[in-house]
N, C-alpha and C positions, 0 to 999 in steps of 0.2 A: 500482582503478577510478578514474577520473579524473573520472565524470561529477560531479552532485548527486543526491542520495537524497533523497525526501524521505516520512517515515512521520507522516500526520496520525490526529490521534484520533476524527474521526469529521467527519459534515458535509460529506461531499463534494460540489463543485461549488454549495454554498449558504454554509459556514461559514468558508472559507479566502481567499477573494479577496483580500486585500491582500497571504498567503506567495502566493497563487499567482502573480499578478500577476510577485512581484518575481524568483520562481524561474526564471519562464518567459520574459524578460526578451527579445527579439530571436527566440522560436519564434510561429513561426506557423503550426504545424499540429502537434495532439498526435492519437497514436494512443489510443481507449479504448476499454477491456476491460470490460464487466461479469458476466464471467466467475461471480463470487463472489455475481451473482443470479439466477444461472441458472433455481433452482426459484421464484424471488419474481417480482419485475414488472420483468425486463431492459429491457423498451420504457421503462420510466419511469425508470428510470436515463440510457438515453441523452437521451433529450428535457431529464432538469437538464441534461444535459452540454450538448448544442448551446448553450440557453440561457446558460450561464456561460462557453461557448465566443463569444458574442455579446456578452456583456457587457465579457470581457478584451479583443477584435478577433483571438481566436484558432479555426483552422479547428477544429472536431472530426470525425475519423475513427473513428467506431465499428465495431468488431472483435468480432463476435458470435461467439465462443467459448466456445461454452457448455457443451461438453462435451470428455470430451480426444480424439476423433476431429477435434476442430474443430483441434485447438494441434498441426495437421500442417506441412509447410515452407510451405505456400502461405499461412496465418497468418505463417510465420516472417519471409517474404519481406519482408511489410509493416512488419512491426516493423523488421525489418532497414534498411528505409528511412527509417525515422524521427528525429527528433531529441528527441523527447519520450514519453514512453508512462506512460497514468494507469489504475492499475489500481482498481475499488471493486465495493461489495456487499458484502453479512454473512455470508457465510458461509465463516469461512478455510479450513475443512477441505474443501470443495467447490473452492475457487481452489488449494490446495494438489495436490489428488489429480487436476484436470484437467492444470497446469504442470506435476508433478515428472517430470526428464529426458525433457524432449521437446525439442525443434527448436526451438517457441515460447519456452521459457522461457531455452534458451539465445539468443536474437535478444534477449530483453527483459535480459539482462545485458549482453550488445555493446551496447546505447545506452549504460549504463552508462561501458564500457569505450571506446568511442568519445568520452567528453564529454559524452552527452548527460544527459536529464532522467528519474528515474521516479520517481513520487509514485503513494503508494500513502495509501487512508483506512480508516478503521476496521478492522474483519476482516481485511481485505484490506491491510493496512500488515501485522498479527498474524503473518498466515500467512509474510509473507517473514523474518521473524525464527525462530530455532531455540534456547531449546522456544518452541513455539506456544502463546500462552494460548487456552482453549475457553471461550466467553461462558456456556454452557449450562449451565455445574454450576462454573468456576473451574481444574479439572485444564491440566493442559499435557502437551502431545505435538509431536511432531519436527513441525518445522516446512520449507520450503523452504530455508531456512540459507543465504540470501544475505547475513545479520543472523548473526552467530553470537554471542547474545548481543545485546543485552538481550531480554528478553521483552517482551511491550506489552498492556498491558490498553488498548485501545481502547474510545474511551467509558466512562473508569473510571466518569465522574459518575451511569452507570444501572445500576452493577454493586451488590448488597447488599454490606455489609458481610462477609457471613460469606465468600459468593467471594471479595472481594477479599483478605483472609488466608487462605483455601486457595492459592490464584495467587500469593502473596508466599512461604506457607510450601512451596510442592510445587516452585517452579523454583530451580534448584543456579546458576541468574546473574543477573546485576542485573534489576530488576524496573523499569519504567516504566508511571505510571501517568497515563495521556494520554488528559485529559479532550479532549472535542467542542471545537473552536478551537485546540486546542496541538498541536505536531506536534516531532520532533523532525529536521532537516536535519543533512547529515553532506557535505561540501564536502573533497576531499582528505584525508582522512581524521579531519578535527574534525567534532563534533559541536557543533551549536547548537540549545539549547531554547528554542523557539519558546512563549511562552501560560507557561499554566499546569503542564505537567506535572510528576510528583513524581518526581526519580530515586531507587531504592531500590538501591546501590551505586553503582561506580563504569565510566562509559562505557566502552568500549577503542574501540580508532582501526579 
């Protein structure tokens, strides 16, 4: 994949403007998914997003997939057209079970693989990584596996203590723990940590 990856720890569209800013460097139209709030307040997701889509001089195209009858070709078509795609909302296992092997989720790889950009935050970074950490008790489960390895505890900084060492002792590969501001970007296949996050082993390319 040729593009930029980019998995932040949380904060979408409020917490990252100076990576996103520089990630998204020359795009001026990103596609977004709030996919992963389907069952919460998707309206209020999109409206940060215009907002922060205002603030960088970037269009926002919101892509109301909120379920996986929505992530058919004619979702795919759009992504397909795009050169940026921002996926966010808390719930990875809701973004996982709408994207896995559809049309959509293969189109949000071709940006990927085309050069382009996908930034994913909180949950929603989680879920593209395989195992998937679960906010709700600390377990981890198969994840989308576009990430094969590390796991991400997104928004470590509101996880307790005892989750965060179930989610270090249950995943068998490096563990990152990516507070709200830190993110980690992967550019041809390096990784660069962004913020604060704690690597618990060691990256792969």
């Amino acid at each position: 994949m040729s593009g930029v990856l980019v998995l932040q720890g949380g904060g979408p569209f409020v917490a990252n403007d100076e990576l996103d800013r520089r990630v998204l460097a020359g795009v001026d139209r990103v596609v977004m998914l709030p996919t992963a709030d389907a069952y919460e307040q998707p309206q209020a997701m999109v409206a940060q997003a215009e907002a922060w889509g205002e603030r960088l001089g970037i269009t926002v195209e919101p892509l109301m997939v909120l379920t996986r009858a929505d992530a058919d070709h004619g979702a795919a078509s759009i992504v397909a057209a795009a050169t940026a795609v921002f996926l966010a909302g808390d719930s990875s296992s809701h973004l996982r079970s709408v994207l896995k092997d559809t049309p959509l989720y293969d189109a949000i790889i071709g940006v990927l693989d085309r050069g382009g950009v996908l930034i994913a935050a909180g949950p929603s970074a989680a879920a593209l990584c395989d195992p998937m950490t679960d906010p709700r008790g600390g377990a981890v489960a198969i994840g989308l596996g576009l990430v094969p390895g590390p796991a991400l505890i997104a928004g470590s900084e509101s996880w307790p203590t005892e989750q965060l060492e179930r989610a270090h002792s249950l995943a068998d590969t490096p563990v990152v723990d990516l507070p709200t501001g830190s993110a980690l970007v992967r550019t041809d296949g390096d990784w660069e940590i962004v913020g604060d996050a704690v690597v618990h082993g060691e990256l792969a390319g």
